[in-house]
VOVO-902268 format. One record per residue (C-alpha): x, y, z. Coordinates in pm, whole numbers, padded with zeros to 5 digits, always signed. Layout:
! VOVO-902268
XYZ/...
This chain:
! VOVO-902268
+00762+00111+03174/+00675+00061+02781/+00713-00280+02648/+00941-00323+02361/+00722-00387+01989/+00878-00648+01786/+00665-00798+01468/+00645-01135+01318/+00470-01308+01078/+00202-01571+01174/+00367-01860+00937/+00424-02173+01091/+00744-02186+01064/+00793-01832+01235/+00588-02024+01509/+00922-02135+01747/+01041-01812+01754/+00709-01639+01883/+00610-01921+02066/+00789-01840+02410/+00626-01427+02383/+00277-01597+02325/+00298-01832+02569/+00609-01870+02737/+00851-01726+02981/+00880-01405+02771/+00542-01345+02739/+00446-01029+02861/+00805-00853+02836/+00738-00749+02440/+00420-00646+02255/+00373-00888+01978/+00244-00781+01602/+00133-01083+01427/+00112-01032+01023/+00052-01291+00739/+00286-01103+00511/+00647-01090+00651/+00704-00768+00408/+00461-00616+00674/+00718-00675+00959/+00997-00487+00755/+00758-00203+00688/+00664-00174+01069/+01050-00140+01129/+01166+00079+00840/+00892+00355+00977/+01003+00278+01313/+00650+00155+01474/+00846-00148+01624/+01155-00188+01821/+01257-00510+01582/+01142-00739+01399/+01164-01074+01202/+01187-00994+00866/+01285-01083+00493/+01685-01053+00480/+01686-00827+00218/+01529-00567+00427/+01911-00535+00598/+01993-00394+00245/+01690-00205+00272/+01652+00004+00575/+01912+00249+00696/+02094+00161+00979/+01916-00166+01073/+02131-00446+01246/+02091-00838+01253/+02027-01024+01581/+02277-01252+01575/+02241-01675+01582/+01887-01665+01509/+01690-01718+01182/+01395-01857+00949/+01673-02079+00716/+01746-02420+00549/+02015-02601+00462/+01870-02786+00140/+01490-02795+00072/+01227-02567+00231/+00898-02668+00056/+00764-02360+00176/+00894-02125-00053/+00878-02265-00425/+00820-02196-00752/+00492-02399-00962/+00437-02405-01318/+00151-02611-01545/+00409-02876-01594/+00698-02718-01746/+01084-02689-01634/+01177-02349-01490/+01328-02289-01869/+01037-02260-02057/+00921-02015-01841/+00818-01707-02018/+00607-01510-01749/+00640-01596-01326/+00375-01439-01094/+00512-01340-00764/+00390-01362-00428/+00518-01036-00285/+00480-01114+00060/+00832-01167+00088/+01088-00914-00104/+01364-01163-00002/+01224-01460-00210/+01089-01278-00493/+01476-01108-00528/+01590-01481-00519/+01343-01595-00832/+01520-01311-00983/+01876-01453-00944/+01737-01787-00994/+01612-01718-01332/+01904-01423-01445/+02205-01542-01265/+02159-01950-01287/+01923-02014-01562/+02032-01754-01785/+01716-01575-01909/+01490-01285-01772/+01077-01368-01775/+00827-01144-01744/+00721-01047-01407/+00379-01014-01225/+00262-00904-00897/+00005-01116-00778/-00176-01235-00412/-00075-01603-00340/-00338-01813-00502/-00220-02098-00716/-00474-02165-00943/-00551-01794-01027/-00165-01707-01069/-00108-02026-01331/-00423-01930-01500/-00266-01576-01672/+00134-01734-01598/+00378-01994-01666/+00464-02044-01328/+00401-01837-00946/+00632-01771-00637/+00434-01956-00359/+00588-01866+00007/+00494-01960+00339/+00205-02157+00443/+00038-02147+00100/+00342-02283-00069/+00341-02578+00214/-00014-02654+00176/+00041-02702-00227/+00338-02943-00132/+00106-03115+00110/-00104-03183-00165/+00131-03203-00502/+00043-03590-00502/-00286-03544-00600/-00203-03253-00874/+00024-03426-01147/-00062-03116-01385/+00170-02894-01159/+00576-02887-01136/+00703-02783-00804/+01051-02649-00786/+01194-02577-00448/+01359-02249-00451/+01624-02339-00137/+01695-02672-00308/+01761-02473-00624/+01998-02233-00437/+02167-02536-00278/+02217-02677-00670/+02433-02389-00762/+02596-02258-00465/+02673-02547-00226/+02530-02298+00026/+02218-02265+00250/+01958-02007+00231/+01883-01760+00528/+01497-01637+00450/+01443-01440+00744/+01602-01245+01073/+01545-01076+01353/+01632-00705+01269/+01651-00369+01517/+01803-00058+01474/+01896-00070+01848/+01850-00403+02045/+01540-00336+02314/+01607-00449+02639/+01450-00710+02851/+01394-01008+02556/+01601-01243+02457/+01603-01384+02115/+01783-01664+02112/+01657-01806+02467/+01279-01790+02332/+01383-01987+01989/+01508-02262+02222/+01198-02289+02406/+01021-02258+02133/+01212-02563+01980/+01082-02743+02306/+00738-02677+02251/+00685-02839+01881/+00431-03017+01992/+00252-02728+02079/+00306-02565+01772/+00217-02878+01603/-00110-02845+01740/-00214-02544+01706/-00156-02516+01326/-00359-02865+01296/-00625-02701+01142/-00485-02467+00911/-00181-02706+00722/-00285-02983+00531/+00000-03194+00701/+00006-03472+00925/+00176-03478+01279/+00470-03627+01193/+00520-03481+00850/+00460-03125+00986/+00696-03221+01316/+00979-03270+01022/+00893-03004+00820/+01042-02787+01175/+01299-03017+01257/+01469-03104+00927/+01303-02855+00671/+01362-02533+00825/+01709-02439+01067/+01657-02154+01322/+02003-02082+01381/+02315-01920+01140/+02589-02169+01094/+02896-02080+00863/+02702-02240+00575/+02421-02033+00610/+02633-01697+00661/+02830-01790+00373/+02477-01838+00141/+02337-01525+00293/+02651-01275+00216/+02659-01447-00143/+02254-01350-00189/+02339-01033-00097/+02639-01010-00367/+02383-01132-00633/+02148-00908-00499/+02415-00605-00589/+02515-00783-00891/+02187-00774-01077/+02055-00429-00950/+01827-00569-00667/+01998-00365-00435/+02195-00018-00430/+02488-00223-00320/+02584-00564-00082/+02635-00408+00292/+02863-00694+00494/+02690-00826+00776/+02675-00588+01112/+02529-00773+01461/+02309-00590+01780/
């Protein structure tokens, strides 16, 4: 019998939903793919070399005939502090040039509306890998997502040169919505996992988690444990629907996107 691929990302805060297929009660019924960049996932799935897998939400948009996994999710409801935007001290409006981390395609779309649909004017745009320092050397400001972007929170008290400008807080500002950054995708649900059972033991495992990311996050126990509990949301309430169909309007509305799709479940 062949397993079922799925494909993740290795972020922390991917870490509950993987948890129970590294080391729990689904281990062994999927082969896990394990990839720093989450745009890796989505490419995995759009050529079809895994079953599903958790990926930016803009991939839905993306890839023919892909479906959303319903309940489960990388979210928040306010602030993330892993995805943000940094500049050398200025406010987002003086911003003339933004490097982007394109590791994620759903939060360097949302810089986009950020900057065009709430702030009103259009920088100039940079690929670039996710290093702080390098980025703000040649830029006014860089996309930071993921574990980098938490490690330069972790440490923002000690750099009063740099501005830090949460990009789900910003969202929040404007739309009275949360922000859904990633989902479980398939074109066809594989058989034998279950999704939303290995998020909740993940959940029950933070301490785990905690500890096994204790060397690579600059971030205490108990700052880390609320970084999971109250930072990030792993499941799709109405306010979190409700942000993610309005990113993908925005998405439509300023050419990110061919045109919005509405939501269709596994």
């Amino acid at each position: 019998m062949n397993l079922p691929r799925i494909s993740a990302s290795s972020y922390s805060n991917t870490a509950p939903l993987i948890w129970s297929f590294l080391y729990g009660s689904q281990r062994g019924k999927a082969e896990l793919i394990l990839d720093n960049a989450p745009a890796r996932s989505a490419e995995l799935l759009a050529t079809g070399r895994v079953d599903a897998a958790l990926v930016p939400v803009i991939a839905y948009q993306t890839i023919p005939e892909v479906r959303l996994f319903p309940d489960v999710c990388v979210g928040s409801l306010k602030q993330v502090r892993s995805v943000c935007l940094v500049t050398n001290g200025q406010d987002l409006g003086e911003v003339g040039s933004v490097a982007l981390d394109v590791s994620s395609k759903t939060s360097v779309a949302l810089t986009k509306i950020v900057f065009r649909e709430f702030l009103g004017h259009e920088p100039v745009w940079a690929a670039s890998e996710p290093d702080a320092d390098k980025m703000l050397q040649e830029h006014d400001c860089a996309l930071l997502i993921g574990d980098p972007a938490l490690s330069l929170n972790a440490g923002a008290a000690a750099r009063d040169d740099l501005k830090i400008f949460d990009l789900a807080e910003i969202w929040n500002r404007y739309t009275g919505t949360g922000f859904v950054f990633a989902m479980w995708m398939a074109k066809k649900a594989p058989g034998g996992i279950d999704l939303a059972a290995a998020r909740d033991e993940g959940l029950s495992h933070v301490e785990e988690i905690i500890m096994n990311y204790s060397d690579e996050i600059p971030l205490d126990g108990e700052e880390f444990r609320q970084y999971l509990a109250n930072n990030i949301t792993y499941s799709v309430s109405e306010k979190l629907e409700a942000g993610m169909n309005l990113f993908f309007d925005l998405c439509g509305k300023h050419g990110l996107i061919e045109k919005a799709r509405r939501l269709a479940y596994v």
